[in-house]
N, C-alpha and C positions, 0 to 999 in steps of 0.2 A: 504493500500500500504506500509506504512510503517514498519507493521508486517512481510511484505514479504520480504522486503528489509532485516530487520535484519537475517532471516529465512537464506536468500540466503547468508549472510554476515557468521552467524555463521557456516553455513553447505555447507561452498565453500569447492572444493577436495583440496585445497591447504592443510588444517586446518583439517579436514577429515584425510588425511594420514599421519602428524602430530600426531593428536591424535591418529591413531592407532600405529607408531612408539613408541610412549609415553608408550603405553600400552601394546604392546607388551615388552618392555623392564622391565616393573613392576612384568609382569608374572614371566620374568624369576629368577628378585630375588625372585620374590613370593615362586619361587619351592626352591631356595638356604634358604630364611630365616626361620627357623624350631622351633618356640617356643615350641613346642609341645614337643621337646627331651630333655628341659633342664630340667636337674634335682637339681641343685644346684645352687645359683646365687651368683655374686663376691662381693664383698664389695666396687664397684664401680659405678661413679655418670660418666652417659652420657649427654654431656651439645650440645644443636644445638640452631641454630639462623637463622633464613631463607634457611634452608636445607643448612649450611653448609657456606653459600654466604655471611656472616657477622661471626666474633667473636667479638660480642656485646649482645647490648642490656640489660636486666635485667639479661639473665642466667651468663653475663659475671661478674659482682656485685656479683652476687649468688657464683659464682668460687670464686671470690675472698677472700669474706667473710669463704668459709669453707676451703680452703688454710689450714689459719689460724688456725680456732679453729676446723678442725676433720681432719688433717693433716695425717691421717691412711687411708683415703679415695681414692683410685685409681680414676685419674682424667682424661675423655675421653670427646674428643671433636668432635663433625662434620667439618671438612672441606671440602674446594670445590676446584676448579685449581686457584682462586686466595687469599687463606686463609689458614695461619696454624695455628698450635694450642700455645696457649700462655703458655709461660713459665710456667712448673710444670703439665702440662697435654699431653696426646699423642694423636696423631692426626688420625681418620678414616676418608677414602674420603666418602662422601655421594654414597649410592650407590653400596659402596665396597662390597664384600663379609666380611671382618673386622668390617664394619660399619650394618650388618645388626645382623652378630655376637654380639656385642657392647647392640644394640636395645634387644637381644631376652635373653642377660644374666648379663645386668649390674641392680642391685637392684634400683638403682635409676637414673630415667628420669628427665631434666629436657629439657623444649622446649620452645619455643613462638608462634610457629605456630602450625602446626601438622604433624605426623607423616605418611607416607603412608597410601592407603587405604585395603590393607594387614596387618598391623600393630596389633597383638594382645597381649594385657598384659601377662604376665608372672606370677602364682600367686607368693605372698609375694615384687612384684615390686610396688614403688612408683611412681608416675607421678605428677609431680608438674610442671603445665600449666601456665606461667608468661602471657601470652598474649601480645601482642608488643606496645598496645597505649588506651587513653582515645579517646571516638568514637564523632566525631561530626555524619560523615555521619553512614549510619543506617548498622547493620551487620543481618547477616544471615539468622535467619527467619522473622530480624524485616526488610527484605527488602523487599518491595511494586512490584510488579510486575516483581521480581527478573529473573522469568524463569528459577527455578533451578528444575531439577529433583527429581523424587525421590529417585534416587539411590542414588544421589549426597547429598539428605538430611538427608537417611539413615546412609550413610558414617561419616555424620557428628552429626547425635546424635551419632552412637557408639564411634567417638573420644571421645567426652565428657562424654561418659559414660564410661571412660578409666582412667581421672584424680582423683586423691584423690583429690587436693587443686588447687583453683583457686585465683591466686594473684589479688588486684584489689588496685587503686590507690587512689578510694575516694569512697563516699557513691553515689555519682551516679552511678559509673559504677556498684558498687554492686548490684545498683536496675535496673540495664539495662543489664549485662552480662546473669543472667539464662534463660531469657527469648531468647533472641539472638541466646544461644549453645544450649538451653535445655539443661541446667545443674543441677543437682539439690545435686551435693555436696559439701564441703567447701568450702568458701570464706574465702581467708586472705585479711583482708583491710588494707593495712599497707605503701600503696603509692607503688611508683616505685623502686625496688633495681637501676635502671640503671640510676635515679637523684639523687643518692645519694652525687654521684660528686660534683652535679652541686651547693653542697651549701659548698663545704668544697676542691675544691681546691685553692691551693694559689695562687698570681699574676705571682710568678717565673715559677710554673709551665703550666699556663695558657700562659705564653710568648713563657716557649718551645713548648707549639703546634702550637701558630703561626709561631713559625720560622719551623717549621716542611710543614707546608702546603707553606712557601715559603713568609709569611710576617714577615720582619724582623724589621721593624720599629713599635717600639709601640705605635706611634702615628696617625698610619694608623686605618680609620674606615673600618672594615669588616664588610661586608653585605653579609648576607648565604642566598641564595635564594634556595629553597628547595618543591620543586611544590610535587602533589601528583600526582597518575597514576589513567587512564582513562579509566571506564569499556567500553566506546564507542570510543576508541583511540589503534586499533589495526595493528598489520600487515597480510599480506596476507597468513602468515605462523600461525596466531593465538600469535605472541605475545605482548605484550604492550606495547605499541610505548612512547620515552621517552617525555616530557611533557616543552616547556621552550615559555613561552608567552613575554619574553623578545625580543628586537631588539639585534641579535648576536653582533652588532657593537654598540651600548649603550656607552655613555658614562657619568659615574659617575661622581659627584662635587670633584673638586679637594682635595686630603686628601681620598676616597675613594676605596676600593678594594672590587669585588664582587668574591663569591665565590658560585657555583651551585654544588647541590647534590641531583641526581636521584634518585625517590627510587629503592627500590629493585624489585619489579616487574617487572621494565623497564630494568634489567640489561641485557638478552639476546639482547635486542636491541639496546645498548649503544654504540655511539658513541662520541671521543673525541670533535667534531666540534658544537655540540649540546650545548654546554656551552657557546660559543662564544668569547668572549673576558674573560669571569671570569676562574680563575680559578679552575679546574676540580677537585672535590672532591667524585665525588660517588663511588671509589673505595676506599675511606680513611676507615680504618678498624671499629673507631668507631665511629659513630656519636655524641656521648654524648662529647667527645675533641671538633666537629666542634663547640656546641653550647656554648663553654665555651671559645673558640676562638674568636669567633661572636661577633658584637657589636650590628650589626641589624638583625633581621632575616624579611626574606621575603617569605610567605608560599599561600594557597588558602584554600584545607580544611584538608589536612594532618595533624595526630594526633602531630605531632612535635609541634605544638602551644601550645598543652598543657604541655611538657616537657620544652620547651623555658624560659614560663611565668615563671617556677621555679625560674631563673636568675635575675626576674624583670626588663631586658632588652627590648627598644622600638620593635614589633612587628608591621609589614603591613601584607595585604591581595591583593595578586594582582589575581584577579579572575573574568575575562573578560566574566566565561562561568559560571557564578551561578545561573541562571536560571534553561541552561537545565542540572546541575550538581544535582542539588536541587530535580528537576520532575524525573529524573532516578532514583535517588540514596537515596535521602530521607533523613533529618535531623533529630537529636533526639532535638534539642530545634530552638528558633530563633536566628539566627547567627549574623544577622544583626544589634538586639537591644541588643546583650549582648557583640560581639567582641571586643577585647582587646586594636585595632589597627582600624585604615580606611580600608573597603573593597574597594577595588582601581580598575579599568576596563582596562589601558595601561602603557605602562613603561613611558611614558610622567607624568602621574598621581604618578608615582612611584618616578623620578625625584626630583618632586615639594617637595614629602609629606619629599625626604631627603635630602633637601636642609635646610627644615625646621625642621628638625627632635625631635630637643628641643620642639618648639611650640607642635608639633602632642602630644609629652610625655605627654603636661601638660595638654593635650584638654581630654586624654585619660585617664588619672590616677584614677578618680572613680570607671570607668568600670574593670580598669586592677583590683583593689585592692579586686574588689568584684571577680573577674573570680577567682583571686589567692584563696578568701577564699573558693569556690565552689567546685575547679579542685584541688588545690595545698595544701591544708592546712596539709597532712600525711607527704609533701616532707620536711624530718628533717636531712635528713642525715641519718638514722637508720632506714631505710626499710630492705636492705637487712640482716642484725642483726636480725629483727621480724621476716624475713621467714624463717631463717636458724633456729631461737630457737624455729618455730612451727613445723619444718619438721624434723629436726634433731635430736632436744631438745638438 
């Protein structure tokens, strides 16, 4: 029965004419975007971050970094309608005709997710695949009764059979990433350009992002509560319904400010009211400022834990649905005997653990100190340096 349910859930006509909207709109850049006619490619790096929907992440490090030192470099970026492109690069809307232009003649790619399922290289183009996170839950073919086609698995070895280099953040993910894309080309293990930040900015500047999100007291503790998106958490239109297991009307220990930020999955469905009393950060440009903003972070199994831990700052787990999170989705290790922080089941629980928050540190600190050698040990500041002088030289 419950096979059927999901059957009748995935292939309702709401989500059905959706998807064929979706796909009819791909056809028609499909016919606009023409790799096949280029005969000469620019001396330009096209940089995307969730199609366009963030300027972050790792590509955005990577910009920074070759600024700098290959400053002869034409620098193009993906944006979307609420993104532009950062100082020193021009901005394609996703989508665009400019933007598919961009894809079919810039020598060098760089991305965190992927690129259309039309998308074909160009020869003499580079493709440097950042990836967006260290995996607790399980990706792609190492997911357990995932239900994924095969067109859809086809689609996705050819991405991967697309990249020259694949960044990777520690020796785990090295030995967990080929297997996942079916990748079988270079690894750069070099940590995360996008933590680079996270060990080399200074308090002044750490202050101007809280007075930017609207804390201006720097004695105020911020708490990022930061949930992940739900492959069983949809709408009736097929998109991902945004995710807050919090009471909207919560209230924190005096000295407290919470701050909520949805992922990018959830963003077609975002609504300001979802946040509740915290304040609204999922449209904040970069994430890596929130985390350096933060005092506490508050997450379930979202790769952010591993970015966070870089900080050395106390980390919770408020995840009331790990069970059936666990049986869908599937872990790469035991989350329970290794996490950083308390897995916590209601905001009542969440309360308590930041009332007390010093204690939890010190109950937690062998755990955190081993997670950090495990996850963290590449994050030196000088990730983005390593990829720029493997890809660039």
């Amino acid at each position: 029965m419950s096979e059927i349910k999901r059957l009748l859930k995935t292939y309702s006509p709401t989500r059905v004419l959706g998807a064929l909207r979706r796909r009819r709109a791909d056809w028609l850049r499909k016919l606009q975007y023409r790799p096949q006619s280029v005969t000469k490619l620019r001396e330009a790096v096209l940089f995307e971050s969730f199609q366009g929907k963030v300027i972050g992440d790792s590509s955005l490090d990577i910009f920074k970094e070759l600024r700098v030192s290959h400053p002869e470099l034409e620098m193009i970026w993906t944006i979307g309608p609420n993104t532009s492109a950062p100082e020193g690069a021009r901005g394609v809307r996703h989508g665009s005709r400019e933007w598919l232009q961009a894809i079919a003649t810039s020598k060098y790619l760089v991305n965190n997710t992927n690129f259309p399922w039309y998308f074909r290289k160009v020869k003499g183009q580079v493709y440097l695949q950042t990836w967006h996170g260290t995996p607790l839950k399980r990706l792609g073919r190492d997911i357990e009764n995932n239900h994924l086609t095969k067109s859809y698995l086809d689609t996705m070895d050819r991405e991967a059979g697309f990249w020259d280099y694949l960044i990777s953040p520690s020796a785990f993910c090295t030995e967990i990433f080929p297997g996942a894309f079916n990748y079988r080309g270079e690894i750069i293990e070099t940590g995360y350009p996008r933590n680079d930040r996270l060990t080399k900015t200074t308090s002044t500047e750490r202050q101007a992002i809280r007075e930017k999100i609207g804390v201006a007291d720097p004695s105020t503790i911020i708490v990022m509560y930061a949930p992940t998106w739900r492959d069983y958490n949809r709408s009736a239109t097929g998109n991902w319904q945004s995710v807050n297991f919090m009471d909207e009307n919560i209230e924190l220990p005096e000295g407290f400010q919470m701050i909520y930020r949805g992922h990018t999955n959830t963003h077609a469905a975002h609504k300001d009211g979802v946040a509740g009393r915290a304040i609204d950060v999922t449209m904040y440009p970069d994430v890596t400022e929130l985390y350096l903003a933060a005092d506490v972070m508050i997450t379930d199994f979202s790769s952010v834990m591993f970015d966070y831990t870089v900080t050395g700052k106390p980390i919770l787990f408020l995840a009331p649905d790990l069970e059936r999170y666990r049986a869908e989705r599937g872990f790469y290790f035991d989350f329970e005997n290794t996490s950083p922080g308390p897995i916590l089941t209601s905001d009542d629980e969440v309360l308590q653990a930041l009332g007390r928050i010093e204690q939890v540190s010190k109950l937690y600190e062998k755990r955190y100190r081993e997670w950090q050698k495990q996850f963290n040990s590449l994050e030196d500041g000088g990730s983005a340096k390593r990829v720029v002088a493997r890809v660039w030289g």
